[in-house]
mmCIF file as Biopython writes it, N, C-alpha, C and O atoms, coordinates in Angstrom:
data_model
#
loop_
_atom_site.group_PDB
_atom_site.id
_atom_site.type_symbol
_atom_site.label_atom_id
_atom_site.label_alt_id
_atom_site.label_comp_id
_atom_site.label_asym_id
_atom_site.label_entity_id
_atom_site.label_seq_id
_atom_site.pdbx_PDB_ins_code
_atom_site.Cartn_x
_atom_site.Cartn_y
_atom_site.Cartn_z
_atom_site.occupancy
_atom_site.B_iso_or_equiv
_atom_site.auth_seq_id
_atom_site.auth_asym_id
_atom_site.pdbx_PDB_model_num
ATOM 1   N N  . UNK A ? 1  ? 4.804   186.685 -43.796 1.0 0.0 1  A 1 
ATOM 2   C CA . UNK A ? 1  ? 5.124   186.577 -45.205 1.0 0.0 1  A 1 
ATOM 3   C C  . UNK A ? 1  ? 6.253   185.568 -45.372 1.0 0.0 1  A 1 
ATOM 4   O O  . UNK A ? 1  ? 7.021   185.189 -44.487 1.0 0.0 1  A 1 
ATOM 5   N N  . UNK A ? 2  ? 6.229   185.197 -46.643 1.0 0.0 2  A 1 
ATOM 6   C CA . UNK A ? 2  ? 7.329   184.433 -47.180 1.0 0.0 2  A 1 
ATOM 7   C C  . UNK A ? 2  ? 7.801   184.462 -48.379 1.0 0.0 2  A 1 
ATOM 8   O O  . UNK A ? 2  ? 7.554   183.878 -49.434 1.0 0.0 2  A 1 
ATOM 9   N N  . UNK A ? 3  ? 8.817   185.569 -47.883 1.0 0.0 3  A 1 
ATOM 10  C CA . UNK A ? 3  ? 9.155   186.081 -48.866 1.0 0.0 3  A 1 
ATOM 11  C C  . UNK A ? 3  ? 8.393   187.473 -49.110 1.0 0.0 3  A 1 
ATOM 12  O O  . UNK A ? 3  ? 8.227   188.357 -48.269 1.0 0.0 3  A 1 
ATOM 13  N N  . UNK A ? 4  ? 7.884   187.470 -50.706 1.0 0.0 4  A 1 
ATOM 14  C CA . UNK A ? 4  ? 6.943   188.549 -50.940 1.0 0.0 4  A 1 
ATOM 15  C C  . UNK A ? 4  ? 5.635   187.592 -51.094 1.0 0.0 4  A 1 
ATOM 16  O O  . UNK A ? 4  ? 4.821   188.134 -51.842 1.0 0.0 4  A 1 
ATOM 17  N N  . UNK A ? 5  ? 5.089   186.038 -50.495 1.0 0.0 5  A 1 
ATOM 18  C CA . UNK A ? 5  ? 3.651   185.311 -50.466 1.0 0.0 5  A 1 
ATOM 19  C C  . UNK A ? 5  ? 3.663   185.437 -49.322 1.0 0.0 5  A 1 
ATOM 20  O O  . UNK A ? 5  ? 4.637   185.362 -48.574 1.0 0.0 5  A 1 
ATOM 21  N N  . UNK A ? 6  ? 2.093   185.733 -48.950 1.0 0.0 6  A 1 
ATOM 22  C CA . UNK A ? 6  ? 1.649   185.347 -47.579 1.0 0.0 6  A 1 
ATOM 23  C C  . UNK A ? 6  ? 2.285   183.776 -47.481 1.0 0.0 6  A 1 
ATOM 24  O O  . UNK A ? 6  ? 2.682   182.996 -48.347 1.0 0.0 6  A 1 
ATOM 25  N N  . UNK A ? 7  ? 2.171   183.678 -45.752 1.0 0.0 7  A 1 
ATOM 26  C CA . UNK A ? 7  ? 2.075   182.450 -45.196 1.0 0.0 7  A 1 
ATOM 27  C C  . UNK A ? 7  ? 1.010   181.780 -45.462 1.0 0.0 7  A 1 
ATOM 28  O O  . UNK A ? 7  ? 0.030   182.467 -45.750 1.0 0.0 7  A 1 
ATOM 29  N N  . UNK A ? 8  ? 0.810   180.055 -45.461 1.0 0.0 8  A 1 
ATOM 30  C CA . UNK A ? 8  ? -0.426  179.459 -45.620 1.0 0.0 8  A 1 
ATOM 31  C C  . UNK A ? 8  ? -0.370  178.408 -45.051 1.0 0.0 8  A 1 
ATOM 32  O O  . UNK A ? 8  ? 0.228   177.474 -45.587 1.0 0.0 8  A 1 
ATOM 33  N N  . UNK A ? 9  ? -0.993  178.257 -43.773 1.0 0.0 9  A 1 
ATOM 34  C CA . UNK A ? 9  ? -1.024  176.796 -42.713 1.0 0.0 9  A 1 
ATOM 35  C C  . UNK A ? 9  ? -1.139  175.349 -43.712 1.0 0.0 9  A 1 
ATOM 36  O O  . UNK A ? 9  ? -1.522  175.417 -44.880 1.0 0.0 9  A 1 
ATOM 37  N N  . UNK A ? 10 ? -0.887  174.525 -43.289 1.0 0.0 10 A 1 
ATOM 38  C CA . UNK A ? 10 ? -0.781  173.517 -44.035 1.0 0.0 10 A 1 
ATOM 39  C C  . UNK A ? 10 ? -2.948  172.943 -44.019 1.0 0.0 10 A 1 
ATOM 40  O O  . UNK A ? 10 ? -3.460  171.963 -44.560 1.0 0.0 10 A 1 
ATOM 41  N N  . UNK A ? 11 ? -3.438  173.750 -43.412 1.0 0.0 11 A 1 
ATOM 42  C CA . UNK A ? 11 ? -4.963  173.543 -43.689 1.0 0.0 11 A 1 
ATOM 43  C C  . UNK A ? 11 ? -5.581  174.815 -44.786 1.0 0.0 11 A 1 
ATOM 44  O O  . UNK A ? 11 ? -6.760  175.002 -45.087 1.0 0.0 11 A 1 
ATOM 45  N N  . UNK A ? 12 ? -4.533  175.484 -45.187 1.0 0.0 12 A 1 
ATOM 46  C CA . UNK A ? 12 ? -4.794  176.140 -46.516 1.0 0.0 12 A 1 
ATOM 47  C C  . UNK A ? 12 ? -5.520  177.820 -45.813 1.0 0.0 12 A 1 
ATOM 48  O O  . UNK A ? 12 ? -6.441  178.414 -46.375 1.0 0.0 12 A 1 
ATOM 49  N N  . UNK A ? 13 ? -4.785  178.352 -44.412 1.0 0.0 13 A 1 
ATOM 50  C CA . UNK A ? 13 ? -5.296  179.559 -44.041 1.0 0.0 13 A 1 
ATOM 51  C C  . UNK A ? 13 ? -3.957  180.408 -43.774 1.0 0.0 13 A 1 
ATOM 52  O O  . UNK A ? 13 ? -2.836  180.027 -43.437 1.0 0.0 13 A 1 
ATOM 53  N N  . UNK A ? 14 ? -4.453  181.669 -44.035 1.0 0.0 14 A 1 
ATOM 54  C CA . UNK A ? 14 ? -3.337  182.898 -44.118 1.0 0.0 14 A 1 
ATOM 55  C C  . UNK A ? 14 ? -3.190  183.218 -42.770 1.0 0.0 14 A 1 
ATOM 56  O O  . UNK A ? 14 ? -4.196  183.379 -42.079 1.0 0.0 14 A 1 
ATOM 57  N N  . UNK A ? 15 ? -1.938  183.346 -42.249 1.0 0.0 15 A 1 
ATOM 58  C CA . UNK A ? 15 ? -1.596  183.551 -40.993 1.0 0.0 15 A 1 
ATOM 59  C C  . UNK A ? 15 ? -0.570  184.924 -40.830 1.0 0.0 15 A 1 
ATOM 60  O O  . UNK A ? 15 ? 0.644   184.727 -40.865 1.0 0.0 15 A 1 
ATOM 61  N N  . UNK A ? 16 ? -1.104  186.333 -40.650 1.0 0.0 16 A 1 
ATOM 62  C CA . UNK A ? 16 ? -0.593  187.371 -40.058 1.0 0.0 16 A 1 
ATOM 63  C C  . UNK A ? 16 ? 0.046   187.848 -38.672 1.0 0.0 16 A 1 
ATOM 64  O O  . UNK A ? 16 ? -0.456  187.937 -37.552 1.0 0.0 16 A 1 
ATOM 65  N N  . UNK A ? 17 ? 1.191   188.094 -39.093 1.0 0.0 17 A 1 
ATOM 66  C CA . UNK A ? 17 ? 1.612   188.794 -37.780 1.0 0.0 17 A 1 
ATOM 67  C C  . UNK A ? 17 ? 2.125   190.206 -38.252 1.0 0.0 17 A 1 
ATOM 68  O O  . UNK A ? 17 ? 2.502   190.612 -39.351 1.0 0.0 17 A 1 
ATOM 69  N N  . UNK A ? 18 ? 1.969   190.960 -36.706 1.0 0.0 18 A 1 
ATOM 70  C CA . UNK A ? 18 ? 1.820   192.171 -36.813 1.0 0.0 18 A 1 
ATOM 71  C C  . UNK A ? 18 ? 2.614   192.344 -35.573 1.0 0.0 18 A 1 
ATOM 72  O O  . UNK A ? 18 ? 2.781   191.388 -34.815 1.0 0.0 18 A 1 
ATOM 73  N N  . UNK A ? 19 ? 3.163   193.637 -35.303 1.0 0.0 19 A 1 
ATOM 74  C CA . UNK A ? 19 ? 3.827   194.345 -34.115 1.0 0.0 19 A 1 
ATOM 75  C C  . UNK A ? 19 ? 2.727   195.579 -33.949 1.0 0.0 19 A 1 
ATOM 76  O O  . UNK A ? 19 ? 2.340   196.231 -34.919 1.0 0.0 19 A 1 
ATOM 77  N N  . UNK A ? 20 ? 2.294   195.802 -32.636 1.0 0.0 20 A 1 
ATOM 78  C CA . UNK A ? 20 ? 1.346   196.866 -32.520 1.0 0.0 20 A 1 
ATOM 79  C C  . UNK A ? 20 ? 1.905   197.725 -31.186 1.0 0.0 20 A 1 
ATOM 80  O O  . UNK A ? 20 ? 2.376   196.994 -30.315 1.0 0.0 20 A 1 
ATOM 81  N N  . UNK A ? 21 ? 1.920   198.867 -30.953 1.0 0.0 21 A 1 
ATOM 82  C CA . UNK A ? 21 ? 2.489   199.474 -29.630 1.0 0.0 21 A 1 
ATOM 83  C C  . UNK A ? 21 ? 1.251   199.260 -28.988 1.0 0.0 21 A 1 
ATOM 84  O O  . UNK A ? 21 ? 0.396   198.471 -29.392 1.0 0.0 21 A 1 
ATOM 85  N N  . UNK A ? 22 ? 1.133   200.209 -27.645 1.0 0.0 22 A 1 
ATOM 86  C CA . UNK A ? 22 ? 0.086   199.792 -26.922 1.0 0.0 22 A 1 
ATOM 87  C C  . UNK A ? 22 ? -1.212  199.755 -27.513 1.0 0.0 22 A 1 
ATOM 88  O O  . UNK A ? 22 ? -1.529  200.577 -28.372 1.0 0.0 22 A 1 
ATOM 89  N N  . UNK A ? 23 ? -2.239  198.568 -26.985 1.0 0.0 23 A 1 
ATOM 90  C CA . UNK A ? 23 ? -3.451  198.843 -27.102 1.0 0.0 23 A 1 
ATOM 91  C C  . UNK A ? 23 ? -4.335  199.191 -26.432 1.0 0.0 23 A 1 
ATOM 92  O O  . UNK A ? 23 ? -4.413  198.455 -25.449 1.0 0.0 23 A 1 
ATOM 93  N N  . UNK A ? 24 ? -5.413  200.305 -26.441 1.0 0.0 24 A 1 
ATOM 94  C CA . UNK A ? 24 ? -6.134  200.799 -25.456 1.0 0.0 24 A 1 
ATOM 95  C C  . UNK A ? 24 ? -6.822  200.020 -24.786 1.0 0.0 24 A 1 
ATOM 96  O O  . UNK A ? 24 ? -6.914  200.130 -23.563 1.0 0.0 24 A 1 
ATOM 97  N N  . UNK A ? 25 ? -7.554  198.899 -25.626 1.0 0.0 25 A 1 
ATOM 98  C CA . UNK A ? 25 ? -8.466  198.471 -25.479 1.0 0.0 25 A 1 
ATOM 99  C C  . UNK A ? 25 ? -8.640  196.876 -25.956 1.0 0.0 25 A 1 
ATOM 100 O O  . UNK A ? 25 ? -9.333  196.455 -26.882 1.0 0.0 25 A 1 
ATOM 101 N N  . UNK A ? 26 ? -8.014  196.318 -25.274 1.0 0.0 26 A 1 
ATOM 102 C CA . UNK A ? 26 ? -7.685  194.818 -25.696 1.0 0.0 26 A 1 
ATOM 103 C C  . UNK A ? 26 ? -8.381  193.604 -26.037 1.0 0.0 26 A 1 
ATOM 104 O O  . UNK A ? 26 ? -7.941  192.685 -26.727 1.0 0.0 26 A 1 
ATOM 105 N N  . UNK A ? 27 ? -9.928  193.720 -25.284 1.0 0.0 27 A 1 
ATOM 106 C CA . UNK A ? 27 ? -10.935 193.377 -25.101 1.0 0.0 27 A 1 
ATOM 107 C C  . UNK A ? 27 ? -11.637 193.747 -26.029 1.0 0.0 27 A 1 
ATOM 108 O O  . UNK A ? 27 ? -11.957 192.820 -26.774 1.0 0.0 27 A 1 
ATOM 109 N N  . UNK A ? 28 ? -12.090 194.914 -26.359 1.0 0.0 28 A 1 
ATOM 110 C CA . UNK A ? 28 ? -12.421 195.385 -27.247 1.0 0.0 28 A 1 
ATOM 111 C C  . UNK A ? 28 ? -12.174 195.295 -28.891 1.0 0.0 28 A 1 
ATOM 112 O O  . UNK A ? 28 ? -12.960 195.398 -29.833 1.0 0.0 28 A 1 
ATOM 113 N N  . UNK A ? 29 ? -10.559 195.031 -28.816 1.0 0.0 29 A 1 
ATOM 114 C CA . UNK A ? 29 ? -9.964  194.714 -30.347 1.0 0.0 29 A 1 
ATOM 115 C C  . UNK A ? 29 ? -10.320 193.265 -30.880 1.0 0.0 29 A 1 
ATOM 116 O O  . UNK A ? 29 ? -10.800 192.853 -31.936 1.0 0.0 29 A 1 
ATOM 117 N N  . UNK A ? 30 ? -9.871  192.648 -29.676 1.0 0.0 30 A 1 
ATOM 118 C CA . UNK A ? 30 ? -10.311 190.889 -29.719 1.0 0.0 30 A 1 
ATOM 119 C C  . UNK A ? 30 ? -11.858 191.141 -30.079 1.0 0.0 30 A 1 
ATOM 120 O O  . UNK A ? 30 ? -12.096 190.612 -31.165 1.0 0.0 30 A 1 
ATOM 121 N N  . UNK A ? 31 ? -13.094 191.829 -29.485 1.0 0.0 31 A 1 
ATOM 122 C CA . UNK A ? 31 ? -14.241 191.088 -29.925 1.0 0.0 31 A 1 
ATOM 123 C C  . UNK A ? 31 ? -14.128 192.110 -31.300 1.0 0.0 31 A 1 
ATOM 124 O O  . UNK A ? 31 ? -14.885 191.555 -32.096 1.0 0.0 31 A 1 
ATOM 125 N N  . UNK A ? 32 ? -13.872 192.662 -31.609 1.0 0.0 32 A 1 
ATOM 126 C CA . UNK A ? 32 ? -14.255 193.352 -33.249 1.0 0.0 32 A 1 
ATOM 127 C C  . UNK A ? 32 ? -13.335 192.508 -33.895 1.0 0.0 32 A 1 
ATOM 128 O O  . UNK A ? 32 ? -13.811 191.598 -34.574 1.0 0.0 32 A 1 
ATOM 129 N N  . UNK A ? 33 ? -12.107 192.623 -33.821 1.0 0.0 33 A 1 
ATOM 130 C CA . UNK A ? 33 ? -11.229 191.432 -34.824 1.0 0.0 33 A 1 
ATOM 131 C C  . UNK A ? 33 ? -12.108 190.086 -35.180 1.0 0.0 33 A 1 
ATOM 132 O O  . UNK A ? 33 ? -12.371 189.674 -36.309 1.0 0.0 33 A 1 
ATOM 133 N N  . UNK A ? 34 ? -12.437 189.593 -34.096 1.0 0.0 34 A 1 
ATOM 134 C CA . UNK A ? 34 ? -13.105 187.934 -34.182 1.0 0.0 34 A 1 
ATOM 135 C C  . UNK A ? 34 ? -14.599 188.293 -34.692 1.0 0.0 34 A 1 
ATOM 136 O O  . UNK A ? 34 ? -15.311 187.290 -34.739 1.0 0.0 34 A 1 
ATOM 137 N N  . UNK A ? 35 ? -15.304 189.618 -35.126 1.0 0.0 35 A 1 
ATOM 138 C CA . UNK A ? 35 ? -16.271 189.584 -35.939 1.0 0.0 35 A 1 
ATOM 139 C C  . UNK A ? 35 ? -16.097 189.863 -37.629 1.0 0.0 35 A 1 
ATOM 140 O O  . UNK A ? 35 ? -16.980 189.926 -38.484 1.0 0.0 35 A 1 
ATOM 141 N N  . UNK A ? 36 ? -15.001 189.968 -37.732 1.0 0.0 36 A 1 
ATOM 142 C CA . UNK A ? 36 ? -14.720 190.135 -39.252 1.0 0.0 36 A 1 
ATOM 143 C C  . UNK A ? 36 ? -14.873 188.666 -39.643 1.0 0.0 36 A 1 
ATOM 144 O O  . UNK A ? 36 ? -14.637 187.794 -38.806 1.0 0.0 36 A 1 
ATOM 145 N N  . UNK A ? 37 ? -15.304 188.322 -41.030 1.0 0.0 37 A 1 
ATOM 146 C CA . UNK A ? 37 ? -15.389 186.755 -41.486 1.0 0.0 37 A 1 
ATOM 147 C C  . UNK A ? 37 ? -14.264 186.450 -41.826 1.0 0.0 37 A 1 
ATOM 148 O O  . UNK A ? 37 ? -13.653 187.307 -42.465 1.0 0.0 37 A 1 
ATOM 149 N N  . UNK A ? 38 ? -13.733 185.446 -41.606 1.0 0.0 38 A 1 
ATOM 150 C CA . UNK A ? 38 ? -12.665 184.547 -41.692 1.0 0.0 38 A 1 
ATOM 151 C C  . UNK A ? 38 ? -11.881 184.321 -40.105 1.0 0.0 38 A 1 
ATOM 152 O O  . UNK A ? 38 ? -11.432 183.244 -39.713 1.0 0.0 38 A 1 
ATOM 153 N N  . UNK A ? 39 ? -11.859 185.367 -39.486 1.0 0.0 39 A 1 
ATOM 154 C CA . UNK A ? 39 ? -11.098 185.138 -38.458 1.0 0.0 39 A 1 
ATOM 155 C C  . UNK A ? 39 ? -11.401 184.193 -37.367 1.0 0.0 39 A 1 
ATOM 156 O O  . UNK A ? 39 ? -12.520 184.062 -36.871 1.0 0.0 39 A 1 
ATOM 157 N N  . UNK A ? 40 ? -10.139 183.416 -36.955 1.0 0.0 40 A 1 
ATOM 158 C CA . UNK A ? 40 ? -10.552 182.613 -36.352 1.0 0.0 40 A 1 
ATOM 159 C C  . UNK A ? 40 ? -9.927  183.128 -34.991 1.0 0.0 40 A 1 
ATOM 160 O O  . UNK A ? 40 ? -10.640 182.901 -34.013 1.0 0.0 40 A 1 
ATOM 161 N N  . UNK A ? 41 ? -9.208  183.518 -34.841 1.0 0.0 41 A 1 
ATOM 162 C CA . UNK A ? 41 ? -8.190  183.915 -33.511 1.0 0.0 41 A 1 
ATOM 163 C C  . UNK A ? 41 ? -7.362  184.858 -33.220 1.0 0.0 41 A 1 
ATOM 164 O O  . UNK A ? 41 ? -6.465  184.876 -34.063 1.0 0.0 41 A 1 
ATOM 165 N N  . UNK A ? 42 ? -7.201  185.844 -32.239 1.0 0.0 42 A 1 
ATOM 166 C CA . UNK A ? 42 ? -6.442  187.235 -32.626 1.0 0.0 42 A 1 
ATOM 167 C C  . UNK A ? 42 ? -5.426  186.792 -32.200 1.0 0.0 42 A 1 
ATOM 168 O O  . UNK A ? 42 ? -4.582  186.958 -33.081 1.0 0.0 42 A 1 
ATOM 169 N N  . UNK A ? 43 ? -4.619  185.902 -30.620 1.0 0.0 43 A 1 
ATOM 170 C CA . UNK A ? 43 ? -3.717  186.074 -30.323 1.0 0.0 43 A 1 
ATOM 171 C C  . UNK A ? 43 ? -3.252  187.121 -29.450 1.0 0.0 43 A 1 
ATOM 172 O O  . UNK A ? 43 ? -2.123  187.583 -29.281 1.0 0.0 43 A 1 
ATOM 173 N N  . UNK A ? 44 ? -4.550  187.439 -28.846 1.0 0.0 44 A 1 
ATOM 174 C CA . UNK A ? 44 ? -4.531  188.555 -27.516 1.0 0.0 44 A 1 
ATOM 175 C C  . UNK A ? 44 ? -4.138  187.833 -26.097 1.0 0.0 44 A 1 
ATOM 176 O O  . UNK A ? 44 ? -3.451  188.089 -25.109 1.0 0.0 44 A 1 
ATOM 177 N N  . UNK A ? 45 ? -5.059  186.680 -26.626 1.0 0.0 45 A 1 
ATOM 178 C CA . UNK A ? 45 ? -4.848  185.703 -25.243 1.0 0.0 45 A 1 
ATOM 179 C C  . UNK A ? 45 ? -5.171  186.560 -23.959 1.0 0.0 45 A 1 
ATOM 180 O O  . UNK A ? 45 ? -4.214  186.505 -23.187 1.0 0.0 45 A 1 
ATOM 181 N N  . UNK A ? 46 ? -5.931  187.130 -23.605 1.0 0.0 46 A 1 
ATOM 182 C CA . UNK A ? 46 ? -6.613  187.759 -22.887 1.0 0.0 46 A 1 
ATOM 183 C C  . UNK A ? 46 ? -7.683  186.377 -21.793 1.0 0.0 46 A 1 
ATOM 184 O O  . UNK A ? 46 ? -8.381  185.403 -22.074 1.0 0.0 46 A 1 
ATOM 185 N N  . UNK A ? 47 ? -7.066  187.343 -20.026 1.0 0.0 47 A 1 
ATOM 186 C CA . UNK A ? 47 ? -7.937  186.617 -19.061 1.0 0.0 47 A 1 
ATOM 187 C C  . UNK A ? 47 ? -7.181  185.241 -19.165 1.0 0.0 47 A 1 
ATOM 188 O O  . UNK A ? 47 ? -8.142  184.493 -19.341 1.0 0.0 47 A 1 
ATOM 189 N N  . UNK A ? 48 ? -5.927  184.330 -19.167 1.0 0.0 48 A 1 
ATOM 190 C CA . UNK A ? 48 ? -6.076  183.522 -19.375 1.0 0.0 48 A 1 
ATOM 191 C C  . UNK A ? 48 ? -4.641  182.755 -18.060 1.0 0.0 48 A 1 
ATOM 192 O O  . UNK A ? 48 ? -4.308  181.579 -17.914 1.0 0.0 48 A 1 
ATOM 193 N N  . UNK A ? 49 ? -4.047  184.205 -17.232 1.0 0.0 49 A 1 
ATOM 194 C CA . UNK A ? 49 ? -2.938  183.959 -16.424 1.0 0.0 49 A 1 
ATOM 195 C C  . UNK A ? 49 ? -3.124  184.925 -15.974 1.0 0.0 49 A 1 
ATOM 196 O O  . UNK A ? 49 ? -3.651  185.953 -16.400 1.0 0.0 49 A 1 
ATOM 197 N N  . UNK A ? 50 ? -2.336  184.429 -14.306 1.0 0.0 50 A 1 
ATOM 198 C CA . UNK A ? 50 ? -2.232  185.782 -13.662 1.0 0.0 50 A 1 
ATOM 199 C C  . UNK A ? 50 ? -0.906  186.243 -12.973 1.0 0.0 50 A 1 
ATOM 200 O O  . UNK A ? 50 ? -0.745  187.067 -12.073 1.0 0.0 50 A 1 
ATOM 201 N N  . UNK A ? 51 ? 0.104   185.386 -13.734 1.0 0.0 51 A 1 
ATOM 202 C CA . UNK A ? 51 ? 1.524   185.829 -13.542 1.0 0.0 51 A 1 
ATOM 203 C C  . UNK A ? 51 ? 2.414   185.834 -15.164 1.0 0.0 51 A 1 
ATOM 204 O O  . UNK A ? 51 ? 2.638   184.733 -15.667 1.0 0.0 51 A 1 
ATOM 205 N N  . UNK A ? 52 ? 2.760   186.777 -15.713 1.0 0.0 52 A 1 
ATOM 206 C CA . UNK A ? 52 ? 3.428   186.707 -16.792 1.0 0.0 52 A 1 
ATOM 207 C C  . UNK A ? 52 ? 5.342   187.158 -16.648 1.0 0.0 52 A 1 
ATOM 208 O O  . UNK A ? 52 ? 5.774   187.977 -15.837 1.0 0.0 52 A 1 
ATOM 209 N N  . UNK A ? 53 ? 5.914   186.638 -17.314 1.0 0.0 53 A 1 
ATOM 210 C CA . UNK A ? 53 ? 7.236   186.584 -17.050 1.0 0.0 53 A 1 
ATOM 211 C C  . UNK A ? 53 ? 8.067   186.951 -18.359 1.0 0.0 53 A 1 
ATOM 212 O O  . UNK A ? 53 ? 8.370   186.016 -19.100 1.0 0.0 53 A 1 
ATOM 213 N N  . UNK A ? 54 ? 8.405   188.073 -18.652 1.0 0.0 54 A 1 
ATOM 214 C CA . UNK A ? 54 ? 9.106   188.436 -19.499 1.0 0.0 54 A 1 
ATOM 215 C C  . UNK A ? 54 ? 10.647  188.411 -19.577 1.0 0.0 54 A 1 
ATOM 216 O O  . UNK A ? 54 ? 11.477  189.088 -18.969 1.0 0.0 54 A 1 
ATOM 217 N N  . UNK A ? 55 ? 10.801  187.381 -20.551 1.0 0.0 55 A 1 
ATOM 218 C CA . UNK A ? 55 ? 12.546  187.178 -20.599 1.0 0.0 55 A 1 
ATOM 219 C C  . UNK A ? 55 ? 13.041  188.454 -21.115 1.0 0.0 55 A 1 
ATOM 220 O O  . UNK A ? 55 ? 12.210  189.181 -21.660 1.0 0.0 55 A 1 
ATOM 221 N N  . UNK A ? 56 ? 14.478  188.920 -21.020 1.0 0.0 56 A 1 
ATOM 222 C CA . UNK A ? 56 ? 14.842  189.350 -22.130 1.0 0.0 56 A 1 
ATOM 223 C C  . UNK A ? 56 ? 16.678  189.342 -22.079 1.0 0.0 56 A 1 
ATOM 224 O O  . UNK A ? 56 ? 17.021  188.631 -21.135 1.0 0.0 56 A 1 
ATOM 225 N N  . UNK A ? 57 ? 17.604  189.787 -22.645 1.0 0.0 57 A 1 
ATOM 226 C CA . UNK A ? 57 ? 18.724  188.860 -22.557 1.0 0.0 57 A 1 
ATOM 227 C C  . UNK A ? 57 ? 19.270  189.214 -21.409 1.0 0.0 57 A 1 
ATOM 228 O O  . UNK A ? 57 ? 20.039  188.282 -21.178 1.0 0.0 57 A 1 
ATOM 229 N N  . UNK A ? 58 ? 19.374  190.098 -20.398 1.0 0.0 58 A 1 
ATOM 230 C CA . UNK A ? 58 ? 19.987  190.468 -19.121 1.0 0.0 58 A 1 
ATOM 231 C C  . UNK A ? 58 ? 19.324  190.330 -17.996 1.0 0.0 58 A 1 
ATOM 232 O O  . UNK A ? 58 ? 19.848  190.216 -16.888 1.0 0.0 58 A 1 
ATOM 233 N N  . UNK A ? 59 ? 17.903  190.337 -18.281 1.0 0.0 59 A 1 
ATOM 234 C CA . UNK A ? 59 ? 17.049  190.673 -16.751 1.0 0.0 59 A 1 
ATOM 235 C C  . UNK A ? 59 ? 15.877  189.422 -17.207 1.0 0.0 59 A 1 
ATOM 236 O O  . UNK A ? 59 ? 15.892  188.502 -18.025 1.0 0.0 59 A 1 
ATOM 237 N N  . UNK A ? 60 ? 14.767  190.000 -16.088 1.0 0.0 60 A 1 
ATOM 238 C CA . UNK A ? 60 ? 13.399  189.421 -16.339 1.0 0.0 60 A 1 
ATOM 239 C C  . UNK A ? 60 ? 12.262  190.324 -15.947 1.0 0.0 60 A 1 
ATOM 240 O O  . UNK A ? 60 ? 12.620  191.192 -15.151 1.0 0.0 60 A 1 
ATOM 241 N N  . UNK A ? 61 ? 10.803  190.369 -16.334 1.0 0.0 61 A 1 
ATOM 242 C CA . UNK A ? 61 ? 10.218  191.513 -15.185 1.0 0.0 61 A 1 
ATOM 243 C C  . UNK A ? 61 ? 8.603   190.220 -15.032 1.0 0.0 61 A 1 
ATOM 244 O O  . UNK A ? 61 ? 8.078   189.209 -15.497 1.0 0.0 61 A 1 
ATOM 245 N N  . UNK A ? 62 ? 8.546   190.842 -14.445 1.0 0.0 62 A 1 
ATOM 246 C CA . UNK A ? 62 ? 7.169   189.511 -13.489 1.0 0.0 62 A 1 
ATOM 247 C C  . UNK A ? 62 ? 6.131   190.710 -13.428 1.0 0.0 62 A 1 
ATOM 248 O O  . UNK A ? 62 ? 6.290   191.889 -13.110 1.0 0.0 62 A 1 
ATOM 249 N N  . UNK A ? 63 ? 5.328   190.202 -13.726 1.0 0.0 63 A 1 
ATOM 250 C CA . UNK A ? 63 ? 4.368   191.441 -14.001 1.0 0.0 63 A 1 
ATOM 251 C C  . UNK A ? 63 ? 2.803   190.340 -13.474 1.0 0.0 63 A 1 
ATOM 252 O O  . UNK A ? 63 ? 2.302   189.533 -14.257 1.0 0.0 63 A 1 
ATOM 253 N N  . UNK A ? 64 ? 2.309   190.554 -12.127 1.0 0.0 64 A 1 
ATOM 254 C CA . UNK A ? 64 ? 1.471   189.610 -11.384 1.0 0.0 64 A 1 
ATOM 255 C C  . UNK A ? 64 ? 0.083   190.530 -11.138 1.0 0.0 64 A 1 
ATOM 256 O O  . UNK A ? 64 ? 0.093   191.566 -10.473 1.0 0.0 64 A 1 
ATOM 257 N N  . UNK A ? 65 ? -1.431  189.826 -11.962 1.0 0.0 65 A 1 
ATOM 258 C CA . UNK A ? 65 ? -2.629  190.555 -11.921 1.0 0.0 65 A 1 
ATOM 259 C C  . UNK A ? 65 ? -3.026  190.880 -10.400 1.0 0.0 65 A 1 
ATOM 260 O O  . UNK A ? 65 ? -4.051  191.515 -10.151 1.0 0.0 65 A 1 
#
């Protein structure tokens, strides 16, 4: 949001973000999300690395598939 308006890419599309706790089923959310019309991309990013590296302000954790 911006403000109280959605966001709107400069190609004229609404762009949501959301905070979600765990998801069961990640794979699963991605292919039902990406069958609703309009959507173009969930942002699961799923399958795509197999070392991830989480900053955060004191530590780090490495979390390797």
């Amino acid at each position: 949001m911006d403000g109280d308006v959605y966001f709107v890419t400069g190609a004229k599309n609404h762009t949501l973000d959301l905070s979600l706790n765990d998801i069961a089923d990640p794979v699963e959310l991605d292919k039902d999300l990406k069958q609703i019309p309009g959507v173009l991309e969930t942002g699961l990013f799923l399958n795509i690395c197999d070392i991830v590296i989480i900053g955060r302000e004191k530590d780090c954790e490495i979390i390797k598939k």
